[in-house]
Every structure is written in C-alpha cells, then in structure tokens.
PQR file with spaces between the fields and no chain letter, atoms N, CA, C, O and H, PARSE charges and radii, in Angstrom:
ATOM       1  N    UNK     1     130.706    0.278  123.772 -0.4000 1.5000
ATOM       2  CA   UNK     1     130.185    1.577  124.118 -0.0000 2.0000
ATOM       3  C    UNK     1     128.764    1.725  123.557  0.5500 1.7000
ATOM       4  O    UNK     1     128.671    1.697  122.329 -0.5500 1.4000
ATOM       5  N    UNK     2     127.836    1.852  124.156 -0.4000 1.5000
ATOM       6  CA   UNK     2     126.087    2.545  123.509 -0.0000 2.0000
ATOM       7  C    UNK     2     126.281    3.672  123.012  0.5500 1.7000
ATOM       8  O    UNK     2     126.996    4.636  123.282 -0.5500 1.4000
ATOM       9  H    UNK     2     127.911    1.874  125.153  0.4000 1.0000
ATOM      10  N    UNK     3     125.320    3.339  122.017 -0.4000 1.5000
ATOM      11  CA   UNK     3     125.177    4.637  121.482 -0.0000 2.0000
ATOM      12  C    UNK     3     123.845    5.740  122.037  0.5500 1.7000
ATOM      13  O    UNK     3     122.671    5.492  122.311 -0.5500 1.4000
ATOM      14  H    UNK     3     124.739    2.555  121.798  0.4000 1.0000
ATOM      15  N    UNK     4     124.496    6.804  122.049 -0.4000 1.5000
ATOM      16  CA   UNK     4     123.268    7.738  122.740 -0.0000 2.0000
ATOM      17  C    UNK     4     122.773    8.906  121.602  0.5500 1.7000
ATOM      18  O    UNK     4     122.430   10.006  122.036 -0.5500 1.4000
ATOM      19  H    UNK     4     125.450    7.005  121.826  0.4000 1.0000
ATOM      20  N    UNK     5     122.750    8.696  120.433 -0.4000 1.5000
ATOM      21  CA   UNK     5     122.496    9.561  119.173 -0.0000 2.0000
ATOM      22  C    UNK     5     121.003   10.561  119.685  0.5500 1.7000
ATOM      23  O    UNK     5     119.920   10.028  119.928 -0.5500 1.4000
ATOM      24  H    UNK     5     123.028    7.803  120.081  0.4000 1.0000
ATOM      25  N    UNK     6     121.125   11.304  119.727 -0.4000 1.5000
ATOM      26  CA   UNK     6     119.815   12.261  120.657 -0.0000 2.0000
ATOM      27  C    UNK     6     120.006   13.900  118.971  0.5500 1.7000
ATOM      28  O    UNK     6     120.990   14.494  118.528 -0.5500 1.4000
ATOM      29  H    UNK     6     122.004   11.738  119.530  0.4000 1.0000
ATOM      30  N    UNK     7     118.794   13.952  118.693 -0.4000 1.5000
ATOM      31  CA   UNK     7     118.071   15.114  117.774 -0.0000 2.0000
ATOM      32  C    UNK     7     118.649   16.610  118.507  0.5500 1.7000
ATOM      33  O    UNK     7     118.539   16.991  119.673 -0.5500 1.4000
ATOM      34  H    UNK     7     117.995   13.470  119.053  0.4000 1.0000
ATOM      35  N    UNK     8     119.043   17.010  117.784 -0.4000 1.5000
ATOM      36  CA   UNK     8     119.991   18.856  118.428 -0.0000 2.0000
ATOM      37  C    UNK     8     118.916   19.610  117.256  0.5500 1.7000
ATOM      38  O    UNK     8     118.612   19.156  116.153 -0.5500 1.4000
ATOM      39  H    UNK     8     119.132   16.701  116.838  0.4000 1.0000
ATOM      40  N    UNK     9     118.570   20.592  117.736 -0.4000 1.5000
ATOM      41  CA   UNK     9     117.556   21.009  117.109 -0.0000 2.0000
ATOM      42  C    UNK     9     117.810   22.876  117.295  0.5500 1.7000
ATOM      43  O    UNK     9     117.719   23.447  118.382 -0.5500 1.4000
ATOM      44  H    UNK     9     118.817   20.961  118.632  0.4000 1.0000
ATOM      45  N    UNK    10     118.118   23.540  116.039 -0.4000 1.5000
ATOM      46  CA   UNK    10     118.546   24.597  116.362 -0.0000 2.0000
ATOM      47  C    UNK    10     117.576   25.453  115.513  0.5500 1.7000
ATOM      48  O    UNK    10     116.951   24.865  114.630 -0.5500 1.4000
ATOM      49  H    UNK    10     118.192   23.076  115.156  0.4000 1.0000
ATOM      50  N    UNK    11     117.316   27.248  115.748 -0.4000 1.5000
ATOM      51  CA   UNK    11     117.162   28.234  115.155 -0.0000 2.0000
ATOM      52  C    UNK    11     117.894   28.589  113.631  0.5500 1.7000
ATOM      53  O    UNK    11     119.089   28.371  113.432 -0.5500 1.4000
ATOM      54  H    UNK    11     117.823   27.726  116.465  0.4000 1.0000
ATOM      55  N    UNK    12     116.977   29.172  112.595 -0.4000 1.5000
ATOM      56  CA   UNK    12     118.032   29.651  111.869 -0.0000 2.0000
ATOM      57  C    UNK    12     119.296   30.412  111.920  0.5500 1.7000
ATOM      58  O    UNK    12     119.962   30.712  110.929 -0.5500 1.4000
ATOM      59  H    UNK    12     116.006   29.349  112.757  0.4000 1.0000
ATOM      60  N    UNK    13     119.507   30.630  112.838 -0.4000 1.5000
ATOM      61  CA   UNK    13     120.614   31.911  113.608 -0.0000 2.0000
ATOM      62  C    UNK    13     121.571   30.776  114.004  0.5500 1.7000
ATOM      63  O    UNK    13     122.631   31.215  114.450 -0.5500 1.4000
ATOM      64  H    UNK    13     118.966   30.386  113.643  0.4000 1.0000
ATOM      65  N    UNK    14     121.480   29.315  113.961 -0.4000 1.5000
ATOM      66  CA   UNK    14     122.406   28.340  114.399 -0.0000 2.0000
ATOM      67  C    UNK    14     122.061   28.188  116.214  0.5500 1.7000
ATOM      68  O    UNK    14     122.670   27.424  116.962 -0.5500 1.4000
ATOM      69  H    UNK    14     120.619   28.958  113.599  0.4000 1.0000
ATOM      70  N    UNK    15     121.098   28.994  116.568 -0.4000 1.5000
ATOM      71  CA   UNK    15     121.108   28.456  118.279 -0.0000 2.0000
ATOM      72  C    UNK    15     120.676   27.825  118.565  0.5500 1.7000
ATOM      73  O    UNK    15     119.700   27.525  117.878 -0.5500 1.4000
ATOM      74  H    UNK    15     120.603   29.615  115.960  0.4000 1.0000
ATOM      75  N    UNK    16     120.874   27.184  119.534 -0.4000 1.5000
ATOM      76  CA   UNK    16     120.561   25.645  120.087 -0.0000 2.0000
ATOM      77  C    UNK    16     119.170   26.307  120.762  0.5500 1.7000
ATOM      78  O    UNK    16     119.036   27.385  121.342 -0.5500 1.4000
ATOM      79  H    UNK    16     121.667   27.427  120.092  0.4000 1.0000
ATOM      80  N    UNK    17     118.044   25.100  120.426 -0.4000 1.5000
ATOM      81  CA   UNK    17     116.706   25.466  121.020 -0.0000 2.0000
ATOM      82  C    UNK    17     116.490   24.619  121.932  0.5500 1.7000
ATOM      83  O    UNK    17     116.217   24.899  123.099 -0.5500 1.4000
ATOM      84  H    UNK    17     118.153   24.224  119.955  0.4000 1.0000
ATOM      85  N    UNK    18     116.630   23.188  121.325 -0.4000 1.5000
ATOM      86  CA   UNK    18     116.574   21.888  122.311 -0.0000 2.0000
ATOM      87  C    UNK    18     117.299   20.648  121.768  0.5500 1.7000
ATOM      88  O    UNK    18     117.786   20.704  120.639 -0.5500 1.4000
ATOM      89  H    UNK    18     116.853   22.961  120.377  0.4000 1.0000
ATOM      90  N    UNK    19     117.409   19.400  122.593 -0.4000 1.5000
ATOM      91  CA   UNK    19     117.868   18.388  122.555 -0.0000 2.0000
ATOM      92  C    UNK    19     116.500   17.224  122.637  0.5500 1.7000
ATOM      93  O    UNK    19     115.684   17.159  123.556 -0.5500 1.4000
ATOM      94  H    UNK    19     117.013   19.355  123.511  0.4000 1.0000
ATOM      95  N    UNK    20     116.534   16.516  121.615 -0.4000 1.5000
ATOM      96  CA   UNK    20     115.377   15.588  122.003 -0.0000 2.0000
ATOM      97  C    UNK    20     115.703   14.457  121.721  0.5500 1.7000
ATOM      98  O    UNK    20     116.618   14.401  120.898 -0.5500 1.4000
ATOM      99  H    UNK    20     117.197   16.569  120.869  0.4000 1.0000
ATOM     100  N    UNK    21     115.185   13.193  122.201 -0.4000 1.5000
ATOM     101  CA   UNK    21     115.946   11.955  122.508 -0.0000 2.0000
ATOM     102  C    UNK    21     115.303   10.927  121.163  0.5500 1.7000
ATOM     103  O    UNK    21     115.064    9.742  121.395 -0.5500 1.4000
ATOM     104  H    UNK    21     114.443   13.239  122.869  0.4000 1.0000
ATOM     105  N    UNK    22     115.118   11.382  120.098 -0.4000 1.5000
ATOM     106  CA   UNK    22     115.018   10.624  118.908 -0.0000 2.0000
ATOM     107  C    UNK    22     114.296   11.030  118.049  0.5500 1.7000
ATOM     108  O    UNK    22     113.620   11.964  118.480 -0.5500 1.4000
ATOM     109  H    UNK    22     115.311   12.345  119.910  0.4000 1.0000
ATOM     110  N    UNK    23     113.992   10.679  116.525 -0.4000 1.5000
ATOM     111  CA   UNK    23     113.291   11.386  115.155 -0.0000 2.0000
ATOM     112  C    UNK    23     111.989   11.185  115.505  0.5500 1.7000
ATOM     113  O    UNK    23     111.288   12.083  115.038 -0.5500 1.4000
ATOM     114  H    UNK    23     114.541    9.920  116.174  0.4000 1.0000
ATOM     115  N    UNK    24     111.195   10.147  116.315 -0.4000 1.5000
ATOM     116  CA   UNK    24     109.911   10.168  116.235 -0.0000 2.0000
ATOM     117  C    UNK    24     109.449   11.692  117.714  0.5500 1.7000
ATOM     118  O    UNK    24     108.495   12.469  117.766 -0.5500 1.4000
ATOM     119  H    UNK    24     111.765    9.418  116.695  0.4000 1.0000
ATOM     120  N    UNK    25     110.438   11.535  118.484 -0.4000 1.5000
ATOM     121  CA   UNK    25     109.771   12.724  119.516 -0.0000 2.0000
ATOM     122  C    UNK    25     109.919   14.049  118.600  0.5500 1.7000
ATOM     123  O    UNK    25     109.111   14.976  118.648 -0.5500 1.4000
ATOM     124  H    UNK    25     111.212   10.904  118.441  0.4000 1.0000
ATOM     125  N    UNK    26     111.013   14.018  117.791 -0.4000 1.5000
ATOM     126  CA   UNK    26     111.080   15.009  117.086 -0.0000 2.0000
ATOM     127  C    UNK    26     110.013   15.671  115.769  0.5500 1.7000
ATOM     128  O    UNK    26     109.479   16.698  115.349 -0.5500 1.4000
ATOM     129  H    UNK    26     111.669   13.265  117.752  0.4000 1.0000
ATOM     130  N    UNK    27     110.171   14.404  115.562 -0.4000 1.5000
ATOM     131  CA   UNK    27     109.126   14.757  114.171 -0.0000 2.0000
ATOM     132  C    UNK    27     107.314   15.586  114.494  0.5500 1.7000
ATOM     133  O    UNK    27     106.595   16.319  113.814 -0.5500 1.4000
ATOM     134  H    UNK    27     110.605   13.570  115.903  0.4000 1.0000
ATOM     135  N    UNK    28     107.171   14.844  116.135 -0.4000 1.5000
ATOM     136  CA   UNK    28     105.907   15.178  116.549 -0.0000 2.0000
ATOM     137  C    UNK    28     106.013   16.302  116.726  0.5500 1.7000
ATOM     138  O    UNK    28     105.366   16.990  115.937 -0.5500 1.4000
ATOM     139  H    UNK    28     107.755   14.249  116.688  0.4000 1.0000
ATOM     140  N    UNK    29     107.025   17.226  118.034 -0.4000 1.5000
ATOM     141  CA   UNK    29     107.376   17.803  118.011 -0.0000 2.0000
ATOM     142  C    UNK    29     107.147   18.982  117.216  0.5500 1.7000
ATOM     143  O    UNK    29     106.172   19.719  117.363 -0.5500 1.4000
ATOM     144  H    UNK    29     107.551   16.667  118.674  0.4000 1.0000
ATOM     145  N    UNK    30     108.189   19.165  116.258 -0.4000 1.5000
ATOM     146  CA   UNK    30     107.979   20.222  115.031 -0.0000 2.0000
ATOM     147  C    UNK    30     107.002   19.980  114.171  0.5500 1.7000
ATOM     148  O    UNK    30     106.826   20.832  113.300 -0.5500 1.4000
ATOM     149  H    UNK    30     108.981   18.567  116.139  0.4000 1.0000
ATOM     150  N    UNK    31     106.203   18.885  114.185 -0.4000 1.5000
ATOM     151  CA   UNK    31     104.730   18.880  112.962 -0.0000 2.0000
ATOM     152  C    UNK    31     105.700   18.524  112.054  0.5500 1.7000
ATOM     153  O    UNK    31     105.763   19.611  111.479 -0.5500 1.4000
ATOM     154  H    UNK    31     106.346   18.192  114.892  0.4000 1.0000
ATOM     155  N    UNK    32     106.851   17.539  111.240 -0.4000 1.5000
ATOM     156  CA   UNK    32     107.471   16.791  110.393 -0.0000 2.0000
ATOM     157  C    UNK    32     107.741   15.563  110.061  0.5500 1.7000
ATOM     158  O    UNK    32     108.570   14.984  110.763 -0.5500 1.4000
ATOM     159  H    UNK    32     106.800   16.656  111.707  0.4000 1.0000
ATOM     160  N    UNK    33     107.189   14.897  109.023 -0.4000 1.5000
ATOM     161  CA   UNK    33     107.619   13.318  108.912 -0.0000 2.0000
ATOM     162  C    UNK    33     108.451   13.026  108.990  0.5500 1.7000
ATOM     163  O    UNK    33     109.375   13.671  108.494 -0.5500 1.4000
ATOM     164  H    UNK    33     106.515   15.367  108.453  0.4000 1.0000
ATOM     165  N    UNK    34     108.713   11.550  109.846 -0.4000 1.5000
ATOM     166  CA   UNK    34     110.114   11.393  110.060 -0.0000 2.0000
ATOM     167  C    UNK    34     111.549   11.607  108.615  0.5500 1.7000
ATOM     168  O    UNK    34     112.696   12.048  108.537 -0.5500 1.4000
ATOM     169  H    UNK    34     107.962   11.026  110.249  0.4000 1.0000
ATOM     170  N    UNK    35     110.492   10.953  107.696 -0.4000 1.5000
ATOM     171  CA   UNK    35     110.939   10.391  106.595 -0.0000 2.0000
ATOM     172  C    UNK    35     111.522   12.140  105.943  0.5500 1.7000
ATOM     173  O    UNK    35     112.664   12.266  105.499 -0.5500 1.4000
ATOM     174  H    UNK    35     109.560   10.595  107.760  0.4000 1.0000
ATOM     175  N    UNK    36     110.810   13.001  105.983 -0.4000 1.5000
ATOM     176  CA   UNK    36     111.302   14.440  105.759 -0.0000 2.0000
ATOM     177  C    UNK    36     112.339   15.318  106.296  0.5500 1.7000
ATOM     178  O    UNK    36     113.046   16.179  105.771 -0.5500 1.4000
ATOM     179  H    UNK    36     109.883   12.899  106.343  0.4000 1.0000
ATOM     180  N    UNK    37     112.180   14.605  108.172 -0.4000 1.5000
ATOM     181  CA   UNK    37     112.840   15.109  109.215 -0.0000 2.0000
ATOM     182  C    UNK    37     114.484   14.071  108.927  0.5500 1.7000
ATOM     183  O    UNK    37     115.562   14.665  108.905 -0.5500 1.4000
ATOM     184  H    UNK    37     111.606   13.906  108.599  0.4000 1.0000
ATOM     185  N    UNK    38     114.438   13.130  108.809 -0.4000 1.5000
ATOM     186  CA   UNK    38     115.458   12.506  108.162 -0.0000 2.0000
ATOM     187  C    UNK    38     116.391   13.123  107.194  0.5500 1.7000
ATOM     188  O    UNK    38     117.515   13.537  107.479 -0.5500 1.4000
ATOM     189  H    UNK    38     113.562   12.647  108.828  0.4000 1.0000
ATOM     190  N    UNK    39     115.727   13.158  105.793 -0.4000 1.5000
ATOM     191  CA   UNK    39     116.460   13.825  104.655 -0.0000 2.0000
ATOM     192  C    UNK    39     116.975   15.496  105.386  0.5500 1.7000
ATOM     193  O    UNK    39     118.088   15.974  105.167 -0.5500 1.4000
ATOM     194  H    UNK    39     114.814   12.822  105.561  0.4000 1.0000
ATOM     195  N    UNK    40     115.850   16.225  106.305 -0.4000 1.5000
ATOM     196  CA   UNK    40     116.717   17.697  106.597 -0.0000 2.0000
ATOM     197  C    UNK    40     118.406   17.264  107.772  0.5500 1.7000
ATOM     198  O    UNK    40     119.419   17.948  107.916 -0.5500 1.4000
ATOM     199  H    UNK    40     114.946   15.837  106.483  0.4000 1.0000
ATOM     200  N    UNK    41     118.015   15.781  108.443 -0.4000 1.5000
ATOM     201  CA   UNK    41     119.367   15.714  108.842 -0.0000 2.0000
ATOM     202  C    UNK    41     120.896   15.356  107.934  0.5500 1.7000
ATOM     203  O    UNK    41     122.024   15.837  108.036 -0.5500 1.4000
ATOM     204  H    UNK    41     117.192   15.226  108.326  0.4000 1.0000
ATOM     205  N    UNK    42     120.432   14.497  107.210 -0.4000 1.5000
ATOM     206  CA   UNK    42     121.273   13.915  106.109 -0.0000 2.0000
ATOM     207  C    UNK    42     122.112   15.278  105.338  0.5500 1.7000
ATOM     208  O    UNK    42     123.330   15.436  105.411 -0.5500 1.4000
ATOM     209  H    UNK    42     119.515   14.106  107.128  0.4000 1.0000
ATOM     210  N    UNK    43     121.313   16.051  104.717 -0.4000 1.5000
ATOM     211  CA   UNK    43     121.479   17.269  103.860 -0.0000 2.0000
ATOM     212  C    UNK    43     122.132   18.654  104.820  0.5500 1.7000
ATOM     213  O    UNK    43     122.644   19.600  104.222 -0.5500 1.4000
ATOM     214  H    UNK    43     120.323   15.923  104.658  0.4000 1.0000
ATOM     215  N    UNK    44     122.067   18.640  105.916 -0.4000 1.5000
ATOM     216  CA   UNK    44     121.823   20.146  106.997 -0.0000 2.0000
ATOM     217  C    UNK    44     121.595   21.445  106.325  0.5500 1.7000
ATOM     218  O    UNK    44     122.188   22.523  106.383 -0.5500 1.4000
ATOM     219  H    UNK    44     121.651   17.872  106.402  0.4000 1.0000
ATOM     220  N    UNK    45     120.291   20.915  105.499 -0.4000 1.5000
ATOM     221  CA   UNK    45     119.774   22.003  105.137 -0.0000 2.0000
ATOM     222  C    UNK    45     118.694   22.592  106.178  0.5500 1.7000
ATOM     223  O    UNK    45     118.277   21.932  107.130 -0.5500 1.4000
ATOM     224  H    UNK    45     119.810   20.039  105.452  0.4000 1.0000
ATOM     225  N    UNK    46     118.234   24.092  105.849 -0.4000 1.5000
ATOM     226  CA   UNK    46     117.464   24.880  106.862 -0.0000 2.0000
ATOM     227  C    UNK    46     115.925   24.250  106.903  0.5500 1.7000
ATOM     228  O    UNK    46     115.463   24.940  105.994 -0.5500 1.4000
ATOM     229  H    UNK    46     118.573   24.628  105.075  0.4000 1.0000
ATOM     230  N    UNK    47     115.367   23.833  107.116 -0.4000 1.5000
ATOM     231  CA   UNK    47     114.163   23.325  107.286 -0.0000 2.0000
ATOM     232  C    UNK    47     112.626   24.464  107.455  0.5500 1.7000
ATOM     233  O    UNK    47     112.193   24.874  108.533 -0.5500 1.4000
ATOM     234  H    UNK    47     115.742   23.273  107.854  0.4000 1.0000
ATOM     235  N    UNK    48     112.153   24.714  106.343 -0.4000 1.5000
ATOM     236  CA   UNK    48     110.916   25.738  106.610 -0.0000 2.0000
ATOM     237  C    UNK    48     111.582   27.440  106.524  0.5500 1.7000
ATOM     238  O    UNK    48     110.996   28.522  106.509 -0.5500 1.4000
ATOM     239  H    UNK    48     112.505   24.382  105.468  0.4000 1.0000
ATOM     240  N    UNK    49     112.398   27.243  106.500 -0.4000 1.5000
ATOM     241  CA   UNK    49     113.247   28.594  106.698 -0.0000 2.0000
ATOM     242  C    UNK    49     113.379   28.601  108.421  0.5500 1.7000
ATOM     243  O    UNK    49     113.590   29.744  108.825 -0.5500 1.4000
ATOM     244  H    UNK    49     112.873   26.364  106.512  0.4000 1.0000
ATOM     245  N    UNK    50     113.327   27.930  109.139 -0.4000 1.5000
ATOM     246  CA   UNK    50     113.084   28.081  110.613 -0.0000 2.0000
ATOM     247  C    UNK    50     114.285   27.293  111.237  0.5500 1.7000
ATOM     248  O    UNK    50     115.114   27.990  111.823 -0.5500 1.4000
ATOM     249  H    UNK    50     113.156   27.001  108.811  0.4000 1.0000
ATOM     250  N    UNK    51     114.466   26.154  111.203 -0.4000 1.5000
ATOM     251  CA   UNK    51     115.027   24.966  112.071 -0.0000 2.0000
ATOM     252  C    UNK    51     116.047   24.174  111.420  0.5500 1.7000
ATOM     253  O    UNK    51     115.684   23.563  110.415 -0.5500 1.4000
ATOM     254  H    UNK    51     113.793   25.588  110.727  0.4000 1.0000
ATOM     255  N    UNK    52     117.003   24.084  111.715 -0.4000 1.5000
ATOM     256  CA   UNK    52     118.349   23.235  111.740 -0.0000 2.0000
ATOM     257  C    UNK    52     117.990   21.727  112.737  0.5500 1.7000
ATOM     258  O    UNK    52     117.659   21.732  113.922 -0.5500 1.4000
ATOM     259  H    UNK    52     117.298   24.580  112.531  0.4000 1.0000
ATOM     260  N    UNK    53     118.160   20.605  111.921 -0.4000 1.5000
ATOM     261  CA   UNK    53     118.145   19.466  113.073 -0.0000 2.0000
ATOM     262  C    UNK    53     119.584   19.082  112.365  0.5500 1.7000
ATOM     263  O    UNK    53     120.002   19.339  111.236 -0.5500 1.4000
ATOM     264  H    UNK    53     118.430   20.600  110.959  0.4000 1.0000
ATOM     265  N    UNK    54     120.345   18.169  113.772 -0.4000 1.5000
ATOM     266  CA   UNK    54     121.269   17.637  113.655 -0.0000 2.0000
ATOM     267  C    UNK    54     121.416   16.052  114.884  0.5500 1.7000
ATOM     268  O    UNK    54     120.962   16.022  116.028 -0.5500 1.4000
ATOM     269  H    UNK    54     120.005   17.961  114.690  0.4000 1.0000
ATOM     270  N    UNK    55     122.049   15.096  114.290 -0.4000 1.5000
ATOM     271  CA   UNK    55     121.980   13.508  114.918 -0.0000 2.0000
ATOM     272  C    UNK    55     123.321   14.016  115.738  0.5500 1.7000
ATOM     273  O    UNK    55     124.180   14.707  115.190 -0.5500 1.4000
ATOM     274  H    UNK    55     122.418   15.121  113.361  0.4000 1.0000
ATOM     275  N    UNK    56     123.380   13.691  116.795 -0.4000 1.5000
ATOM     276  CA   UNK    56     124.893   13.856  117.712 -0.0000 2.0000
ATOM     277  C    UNK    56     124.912   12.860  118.546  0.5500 1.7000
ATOM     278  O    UNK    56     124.018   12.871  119.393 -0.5500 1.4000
ATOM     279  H    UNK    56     122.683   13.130  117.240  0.4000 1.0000
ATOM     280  N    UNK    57     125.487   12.198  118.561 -0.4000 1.5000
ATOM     281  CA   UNK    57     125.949   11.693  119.818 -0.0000 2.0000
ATOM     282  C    UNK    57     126.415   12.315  121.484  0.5500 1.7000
ATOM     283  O    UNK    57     127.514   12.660  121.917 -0.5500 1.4000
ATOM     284  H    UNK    57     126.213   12.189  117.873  0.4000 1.0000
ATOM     285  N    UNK    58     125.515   12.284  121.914 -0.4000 1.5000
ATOM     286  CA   UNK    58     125.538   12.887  123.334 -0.0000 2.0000
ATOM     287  C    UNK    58     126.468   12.404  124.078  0.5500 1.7000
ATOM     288  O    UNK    58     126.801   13.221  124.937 -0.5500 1.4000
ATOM     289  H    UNK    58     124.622   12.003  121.562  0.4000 1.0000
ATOM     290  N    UNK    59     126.964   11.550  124.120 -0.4000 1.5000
ATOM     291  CA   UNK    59     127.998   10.460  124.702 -0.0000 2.0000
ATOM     292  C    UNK    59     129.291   11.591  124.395  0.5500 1.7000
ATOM     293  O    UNK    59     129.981   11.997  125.330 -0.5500 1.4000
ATOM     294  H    UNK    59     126.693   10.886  123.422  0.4000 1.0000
ATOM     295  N    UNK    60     129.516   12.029  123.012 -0.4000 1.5000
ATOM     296  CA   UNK    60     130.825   12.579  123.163 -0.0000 2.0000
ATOM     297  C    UNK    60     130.931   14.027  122.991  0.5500 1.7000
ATOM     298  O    UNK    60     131.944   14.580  122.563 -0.5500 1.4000
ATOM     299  H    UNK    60     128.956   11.700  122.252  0.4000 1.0000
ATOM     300  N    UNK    61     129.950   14.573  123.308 -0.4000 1.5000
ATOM     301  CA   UNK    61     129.317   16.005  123.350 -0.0000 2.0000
ATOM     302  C    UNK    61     130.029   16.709  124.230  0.5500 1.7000
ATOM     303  O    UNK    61     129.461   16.409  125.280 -0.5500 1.4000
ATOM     304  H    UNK    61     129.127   14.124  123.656  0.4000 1.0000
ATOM     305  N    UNK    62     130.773   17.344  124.474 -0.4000 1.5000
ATOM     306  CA   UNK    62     131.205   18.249  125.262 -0.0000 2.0000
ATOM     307  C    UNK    62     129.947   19.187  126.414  0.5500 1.7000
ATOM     308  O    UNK    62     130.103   19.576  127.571 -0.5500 1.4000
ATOM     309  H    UNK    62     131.235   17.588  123.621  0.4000 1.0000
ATOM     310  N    UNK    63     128.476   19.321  125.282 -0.4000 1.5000
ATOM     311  CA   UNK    63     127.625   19.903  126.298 -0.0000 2.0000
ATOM     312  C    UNK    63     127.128   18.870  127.479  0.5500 1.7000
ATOM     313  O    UNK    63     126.623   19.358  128.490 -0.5500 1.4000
ATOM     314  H    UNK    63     128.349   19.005  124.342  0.4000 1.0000
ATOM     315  N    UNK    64     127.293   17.213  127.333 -0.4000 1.5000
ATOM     316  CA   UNK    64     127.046   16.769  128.207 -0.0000 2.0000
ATOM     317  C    UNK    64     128.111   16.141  128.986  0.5500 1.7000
ATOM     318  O    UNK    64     127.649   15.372  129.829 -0.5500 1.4000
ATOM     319  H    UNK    64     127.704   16.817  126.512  0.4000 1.0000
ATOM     320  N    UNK    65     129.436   16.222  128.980 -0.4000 1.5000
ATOM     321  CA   UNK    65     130.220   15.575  129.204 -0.0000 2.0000
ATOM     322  C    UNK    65     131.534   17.306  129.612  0.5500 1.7000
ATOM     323  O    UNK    65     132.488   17.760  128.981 -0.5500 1.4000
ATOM     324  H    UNK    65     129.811   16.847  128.295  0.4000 1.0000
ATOM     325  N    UNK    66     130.982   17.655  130.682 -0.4000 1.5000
ATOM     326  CA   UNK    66     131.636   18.761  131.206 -0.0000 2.0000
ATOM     327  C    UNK    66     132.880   18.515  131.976  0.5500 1.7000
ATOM     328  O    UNK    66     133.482   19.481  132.445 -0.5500 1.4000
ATOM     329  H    UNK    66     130.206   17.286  131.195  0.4000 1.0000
ATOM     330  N    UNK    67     133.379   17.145  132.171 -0.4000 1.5000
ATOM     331  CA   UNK    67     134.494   16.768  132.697 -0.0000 2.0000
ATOM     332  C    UNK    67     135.220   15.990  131.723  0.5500 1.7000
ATOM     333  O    UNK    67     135.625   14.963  132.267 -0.5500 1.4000
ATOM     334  H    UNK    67     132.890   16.360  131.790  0.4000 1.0000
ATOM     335  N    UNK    68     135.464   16.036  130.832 -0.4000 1.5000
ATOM     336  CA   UNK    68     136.321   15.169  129.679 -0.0000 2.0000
ATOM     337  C    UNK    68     136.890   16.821  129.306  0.5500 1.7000
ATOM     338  O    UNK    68     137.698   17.005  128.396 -0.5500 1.4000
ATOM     339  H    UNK    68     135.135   16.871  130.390  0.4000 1.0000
C-alpha cells in the first residue's frame, strides 16, 4: 500500500483550513521552517497562537475516501 501522508492544517478553533501535499509546500506556505513546522506536528501544539498542523494519511481519511 503507498503512503499518501498529506499536511491538515487547521484554525485555532480546530477548523480545517486546508490540506497540503507535504512539509516543504507547507512550511512556504505559512512562512515556517520545516524543521519548526515539524516539531509543531510531533507536539500538536498551537502554532503562533493561530494554526494547528497535523501528518494524516489521506489514504485512510474518511474526508477522502467517501465510500469506505
């Protein structure tokens, strides 16, 4: 099975803002080093007071996988 690990990237309020397809689109993205953007996934701590990132696997995501 591949892995499809894709960046979930949420509001402090926990809402989903976007989905982005890895730490370097991400890091550009929000203005964050990967190496920073990393440790806020590891920890799921709040980032800036602003942003939640999280590693998911899209493969077994229910938001992309509407027929399982």
């Amino acid at each position: 099975m591949e892995k499809d690990i894709r960046i979930w990237a949420y509001n402090f309020n926990k809402e989903l803002i976007e989905v982005l397809y890895n730490t370097k689109e991400t890091s550009k993205r929000y203005n964050i080093a990967r190496s920073t953007l990393n440790t806020y996934i590891k920890s799921g701590k709040l980032y800036n007071n602003k942003f939640y990132f999280y590693k998911i696997n899209s493969k077994n995501n229910p938001y992309f996988n509407k027929n399982n």
